[in-house]
N, C-alpha and C positions, 0 to 999 in steps of 0.2 A: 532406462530401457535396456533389455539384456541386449550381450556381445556374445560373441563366438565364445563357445565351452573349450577353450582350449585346456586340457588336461594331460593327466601322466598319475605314474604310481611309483614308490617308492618299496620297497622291500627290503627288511634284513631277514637275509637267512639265518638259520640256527647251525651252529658248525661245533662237531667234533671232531679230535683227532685220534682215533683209537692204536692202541700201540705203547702209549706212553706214561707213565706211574701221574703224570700232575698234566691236568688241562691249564693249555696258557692261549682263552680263543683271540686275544691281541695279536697273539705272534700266529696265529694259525691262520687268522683273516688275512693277517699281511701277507703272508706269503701264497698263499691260496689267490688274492688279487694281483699281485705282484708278477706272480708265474704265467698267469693271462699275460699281463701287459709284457713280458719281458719274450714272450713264445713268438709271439705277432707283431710284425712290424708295416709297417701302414700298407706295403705291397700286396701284402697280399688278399686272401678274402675273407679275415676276419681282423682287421685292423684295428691298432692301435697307437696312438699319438705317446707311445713311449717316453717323447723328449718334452710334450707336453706338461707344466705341470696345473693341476685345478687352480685359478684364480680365484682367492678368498676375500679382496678386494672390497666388491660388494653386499656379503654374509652379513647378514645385520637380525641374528635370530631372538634378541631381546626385545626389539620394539613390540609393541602390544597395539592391536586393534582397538582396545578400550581407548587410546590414548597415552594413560599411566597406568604403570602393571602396577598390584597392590601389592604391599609391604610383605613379603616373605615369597613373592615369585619368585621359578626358579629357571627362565629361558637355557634353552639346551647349550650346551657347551660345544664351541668352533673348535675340532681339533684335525687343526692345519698343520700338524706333524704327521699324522697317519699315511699310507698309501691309497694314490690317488689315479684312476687311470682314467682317459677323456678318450671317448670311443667315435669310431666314424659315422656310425650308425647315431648321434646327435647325443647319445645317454652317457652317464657318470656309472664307474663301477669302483669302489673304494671300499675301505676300512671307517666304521661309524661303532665309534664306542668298541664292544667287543663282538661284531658281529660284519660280514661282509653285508655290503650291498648294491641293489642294483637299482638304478633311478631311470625310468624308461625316458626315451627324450620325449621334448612338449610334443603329443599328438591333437589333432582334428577332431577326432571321434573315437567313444566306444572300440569301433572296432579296431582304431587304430593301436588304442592301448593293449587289447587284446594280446594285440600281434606281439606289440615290441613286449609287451611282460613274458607271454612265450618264447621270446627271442633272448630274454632274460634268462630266462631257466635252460638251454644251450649254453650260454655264454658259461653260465656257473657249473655246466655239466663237463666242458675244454676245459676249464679252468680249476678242475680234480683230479683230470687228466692229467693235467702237464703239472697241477705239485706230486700228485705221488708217483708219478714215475721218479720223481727226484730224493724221494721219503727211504728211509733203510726199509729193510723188509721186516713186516709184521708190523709196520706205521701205514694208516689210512687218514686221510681226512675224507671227513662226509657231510654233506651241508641239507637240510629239510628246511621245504618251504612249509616253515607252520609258526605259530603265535604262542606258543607255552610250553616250559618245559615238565612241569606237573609239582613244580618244584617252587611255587612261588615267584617268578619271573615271566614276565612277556617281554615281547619285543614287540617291534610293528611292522604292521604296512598303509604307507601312507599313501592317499589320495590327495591330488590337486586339482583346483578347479579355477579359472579364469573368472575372473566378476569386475562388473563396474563395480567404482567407486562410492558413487551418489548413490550406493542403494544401502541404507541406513542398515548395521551391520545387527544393531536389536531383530530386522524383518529375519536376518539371514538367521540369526542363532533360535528364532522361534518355530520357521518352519524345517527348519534344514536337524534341530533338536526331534522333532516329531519323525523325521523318515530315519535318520539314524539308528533309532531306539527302535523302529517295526521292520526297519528292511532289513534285521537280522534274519528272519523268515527264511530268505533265499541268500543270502549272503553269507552265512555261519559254516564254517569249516568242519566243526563237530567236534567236542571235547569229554571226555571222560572225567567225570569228579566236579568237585567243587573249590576255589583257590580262594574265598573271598574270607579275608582274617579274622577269625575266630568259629569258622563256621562249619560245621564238620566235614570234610571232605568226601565224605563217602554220602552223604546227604542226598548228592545230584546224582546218579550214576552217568549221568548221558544227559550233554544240553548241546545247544545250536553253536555256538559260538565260543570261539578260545580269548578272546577279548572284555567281553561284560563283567566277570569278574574284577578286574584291576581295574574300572573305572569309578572315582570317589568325587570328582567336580562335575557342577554345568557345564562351565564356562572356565577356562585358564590359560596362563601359557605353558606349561610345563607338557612335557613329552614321555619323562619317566616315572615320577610321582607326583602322585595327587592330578594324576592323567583325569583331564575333561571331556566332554563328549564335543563339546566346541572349543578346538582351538582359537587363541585368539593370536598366535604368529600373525604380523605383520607383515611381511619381506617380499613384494610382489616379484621379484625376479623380472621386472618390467617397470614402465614408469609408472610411478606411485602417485604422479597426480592424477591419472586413470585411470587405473587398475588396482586392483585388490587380490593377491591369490589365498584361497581356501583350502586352509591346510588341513586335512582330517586324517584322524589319526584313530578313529572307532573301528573300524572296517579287519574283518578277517585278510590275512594272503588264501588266494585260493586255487585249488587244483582243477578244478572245472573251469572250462575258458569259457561256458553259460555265465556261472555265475559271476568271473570276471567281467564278462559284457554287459551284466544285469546291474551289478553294483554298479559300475560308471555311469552307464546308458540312462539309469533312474534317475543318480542325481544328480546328473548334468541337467536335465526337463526339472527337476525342483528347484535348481538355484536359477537357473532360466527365469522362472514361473515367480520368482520371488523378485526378481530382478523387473518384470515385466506387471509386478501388482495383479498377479493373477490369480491367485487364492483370496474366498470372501470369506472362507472359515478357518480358525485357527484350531490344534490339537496340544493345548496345555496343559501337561503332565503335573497331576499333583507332585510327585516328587519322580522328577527325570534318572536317577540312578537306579532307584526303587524300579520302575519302570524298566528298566536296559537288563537288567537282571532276571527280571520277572519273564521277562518274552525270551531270553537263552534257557531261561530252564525249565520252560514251559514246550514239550514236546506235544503235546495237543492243538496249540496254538487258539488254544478258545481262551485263556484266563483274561479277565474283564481289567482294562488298565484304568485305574483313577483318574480322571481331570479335576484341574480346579475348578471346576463350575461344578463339580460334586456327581456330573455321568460317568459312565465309565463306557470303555469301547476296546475291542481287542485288538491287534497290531494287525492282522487281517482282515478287518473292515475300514481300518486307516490307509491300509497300503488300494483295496480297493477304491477309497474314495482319491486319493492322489490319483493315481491310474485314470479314475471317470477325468477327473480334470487335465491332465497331462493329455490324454485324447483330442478333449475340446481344444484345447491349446497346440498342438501341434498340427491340427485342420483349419486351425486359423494364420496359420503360418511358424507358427514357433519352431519348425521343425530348420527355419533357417538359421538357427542360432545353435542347432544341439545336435549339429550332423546329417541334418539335409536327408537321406531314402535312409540312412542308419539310426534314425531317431523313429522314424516309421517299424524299423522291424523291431526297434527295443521296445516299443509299444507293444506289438503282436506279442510278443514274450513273454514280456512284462503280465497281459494276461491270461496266457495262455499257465505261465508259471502257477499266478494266482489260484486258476480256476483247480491246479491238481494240487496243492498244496491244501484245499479246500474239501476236494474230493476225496482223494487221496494219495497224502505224500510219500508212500511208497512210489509211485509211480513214475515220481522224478529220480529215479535211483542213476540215471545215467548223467544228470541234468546241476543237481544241488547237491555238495559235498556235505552238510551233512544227515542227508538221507541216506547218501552211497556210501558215508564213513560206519554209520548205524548196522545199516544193514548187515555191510561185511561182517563188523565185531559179532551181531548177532548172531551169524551163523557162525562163526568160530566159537562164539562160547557154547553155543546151542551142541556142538560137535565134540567138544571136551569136556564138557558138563562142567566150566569155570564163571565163576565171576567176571563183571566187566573190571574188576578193580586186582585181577591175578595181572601178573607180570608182563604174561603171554599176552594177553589184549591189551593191555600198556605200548607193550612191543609193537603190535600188527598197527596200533591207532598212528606211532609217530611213521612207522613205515608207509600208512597211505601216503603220506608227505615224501618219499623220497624222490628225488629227481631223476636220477641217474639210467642209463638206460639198459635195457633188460631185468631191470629191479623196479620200476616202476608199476604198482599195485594198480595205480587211477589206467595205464593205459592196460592190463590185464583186466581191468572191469569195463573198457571201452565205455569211458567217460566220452559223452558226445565233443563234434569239434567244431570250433569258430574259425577257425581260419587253418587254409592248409601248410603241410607240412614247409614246401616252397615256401610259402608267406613268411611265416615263421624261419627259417636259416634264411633266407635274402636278408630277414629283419637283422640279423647278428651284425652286419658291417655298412649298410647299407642304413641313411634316413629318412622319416617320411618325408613325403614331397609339401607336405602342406602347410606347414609350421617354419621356423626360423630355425631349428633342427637343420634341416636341410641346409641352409646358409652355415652352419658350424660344421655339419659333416665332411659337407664338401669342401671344405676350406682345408680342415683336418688333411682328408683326403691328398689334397693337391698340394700344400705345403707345408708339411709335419715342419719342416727346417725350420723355417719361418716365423712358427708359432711359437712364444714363450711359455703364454697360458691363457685358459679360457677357460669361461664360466658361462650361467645360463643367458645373461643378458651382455656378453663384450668377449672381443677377440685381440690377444694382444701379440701383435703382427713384431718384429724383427726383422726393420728394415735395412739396414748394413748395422758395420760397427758400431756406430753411434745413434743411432735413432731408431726410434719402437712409434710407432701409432695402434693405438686400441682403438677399433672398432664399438660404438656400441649398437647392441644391436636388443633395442628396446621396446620393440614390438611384434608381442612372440607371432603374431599371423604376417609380418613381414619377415621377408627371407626365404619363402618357398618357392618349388621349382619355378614357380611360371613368374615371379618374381624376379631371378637373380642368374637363372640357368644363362645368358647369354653374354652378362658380364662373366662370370665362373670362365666359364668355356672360351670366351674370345679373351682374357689375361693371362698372361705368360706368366707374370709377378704379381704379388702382394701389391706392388706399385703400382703397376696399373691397373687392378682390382680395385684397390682405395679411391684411384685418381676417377675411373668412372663411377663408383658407386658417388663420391662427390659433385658429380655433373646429370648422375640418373635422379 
């Protein structure tokens, strides 16, 4: 039976530091996160848990959903040295590999992740602020929310999704493989060229998505090579005799808060829907890679995809038929598992999307990044009489992705918005109310001292000199406001916090 979609997104930004003879982006994340945590101290109203440090305790990114990973996996690497900051607003901002990032905390819905990934991209905006005021002069760091550097590397952005257990994870990797590979459609950031190894770069001038290329597995554990379309991480961040979290790692980072709402909103109602045995027809890709590449660099959106039963069908009559079903399903009540009236408007969207991407997807130029990444290039090059593969549209393609403000291309082209400005800065220091976020924020909040360290699922409290009790707190829909607000509020102490939460 599905459970509450509880979800979140993950993001590495792309950071350079201009100024300097040799890039070192290790040392340039750290201190770029560092400068955040070090600026802010929990008083004020963009807090942070400074003396906090992340709890790695419970990381356990080996284990494999198959069971046994096969012989040559390569599970991502815990690196519990890096900087680490734990923010009030429920989210992780740290140092991953060579790149910062930011981990929205568990939301509700859709639009909650909206918010906080918006709330993300501020945080990283402060947090350029205050390293380069510290930087010599003619040194910048600058960080773009995008997936490639044209150069043969990606990075990601990861989506999470809450699942039961019992639901056999073959159901999940067959349908949840089929929307992955179509709901680039509306989910693709937009990329110039081709990355895929051996194959001519200039081949593609302009495809949907900065991802489909580097993807060479079904199914895997790995994060950096020999990247799958279905991860198979393990690590519920919850108890794992109930829950399963679905780690995906396909997905474009995106400047449109549409299509952030679009990407989550859809596949929260598919893993729902799979979860609830609600699909009677499958969509199985003669070859799923084959496929995921075909549909980024297919600007038409008509190219016919192979199934093993020998049909074929295009990724826009697939996303239409999820859509018919996803309707039926959410009038039958599904909508109480995938965000309650926000599962109802991802619907309206979802075909309203459909129906112009159909028609004509020019006309989502304000809506899907890469219609409004296209377009712009095109008229730059249309204006200088250049290729999309000159310098200059090289340039203008990573600058749609800038963050920063007054430099920002997407809010010059009045990219439509999901959530307003308000929503978005409350979201900086501030946790949703809904989730177990809230229980960690507020906690943060009230007694940074207190706190040793914490992670997604436990709290590890510093009760005097000699004694620590760790909270855990293993059920991400327990802990929200209406949950926890009364012990929070009537505790002076961590002690008497603990002592009622043990009698509640």
């Amino acid at each position: 039976m599905a459970i509450s979609k509880i979800c979140g997104i993950e993001t590495e930004y792309a950071i350079i530091q201009h100024g300097v003879l040799e890039q070192n982006p290790v040392y340039a994340s750290s201190i770029l996160v560092n400068s955040y945590a070090q600026h802010h101290k929990i008083a004020d109203d963009t807090g942070v848990a400074a003396s906090v440090h992340w709890d790695f305790q419970d990381e356990t990114p080996g284990n494999d959903a198959r069971g046994v990973a096969p012989i040559g996996s390569m599970p991502p690497i815990v690196e519990s040295h890096l900087v680490n900051a734990v923010l009030t607003n429920g989210a992780r901002f740290y140092v991953d590999h060579a790149h910062p990032e930011l981990s929205t905390p568990e939301c509700a819905n859709a639009l909650e992740v909206t918010r906080y990934d918006k709330s993300g991209e501020i945080i990283l905006r402060k947090a350029m602020d205050y390293v380069n005021a510290t930087l010599p002069d003619g040194e910048e760091i600058v960080v773009y929310k995008d997936n490639s550097d044209g150069k043969g590397n990606s990075y990601g952005c990861h989506e999470n999704y809450l699942m039961d257990r019992a639901t056999p994870f073959g159901e999940i990797v067959s349908y949840a493989t089929a929307h992955f590979v179509t709901r680039q459609i509306y989910t693709g950031s937009g990329k110039i060229g081709c990355e895929i190894p051996g194959v001519d770069p200039e081949a593609t001038p302009y495809q949907l998505t900065q991802r489909a290329d580097f993807f060479e597995e079904e199914v895997g554990l790995e994060t950096t090579l020999k990247r799958p379309i279905i991860n198979t991480r393990d690590e519920p961040h919850a108890d794992a005799t109930k829950y399963r979290r679905l780690h995906v790692i396909c997905g474009d980072a995106n400047m449109s808060e549409t299509a952030t709402f679009l990407k989550i909103g859809s596949t929260a109602l598919i893993l729902a829907m799979v979860e609830d045995d609600y699909f009677s027809k499958r969509w199985l890709f003669d070859n799923p890679i084959a496929a995921m590449r075909q549909v980024s660099h297919d600007l038409s959106l008509k190219v016919p995809l192979k199934l093993k039963d020998g049909s074929s069908i295009t990724a826009l009559e697939i996303q239409w038929e999820m859509l018919n079903k996803a309707k039926q399903y959410t009038e039958n009540g599904g909508d109480e598992f995938t965000g309650g009236p926000v599962a109802h408007t991802v619907i309206a969207l979802w075909e309203r999307v459909l129906s112009g991407l159909e028609s004509d997807p020019n006309s989502l130029h304000r809506e899907i990044d890469w219609v409004a990444k296209k377009l712009l290039l095109e008229k730059y090059a249309e204006r200088k009489n250049i290729s999309f593969f000159d310098n200059r549209i090289r340039s203008l393609a990573v600058q749609y992705h800038d963050i920063r403000e007054g430099k920002s291309i997407v809010d010059k082209l009045g990219l439509k918005k999901i959530v307003t400005t308000e929503e978005s800065q409350s979201g900086v220091a501030t946790p949703p109310t809904s989730t177990r976020a809230y229980f960690r924020g507020m906690c943060l909040q009230k007694w940074p001292e207190s706190i040793i360290s914490a992670n997604w699922d436990s709290i590890l409290f510093k009760l005097d000199d000699s004694n620590v009790k760790r909270i855990p707190i293993l059920e991400p829909m327990y802990g929200s406001a209406s949950d926890i607000d009364n012990l929070i509020n009537n505790a002076e102490t961590p002690i008497e916090l603990i002592a009622a939460l043990e009698l509640d």
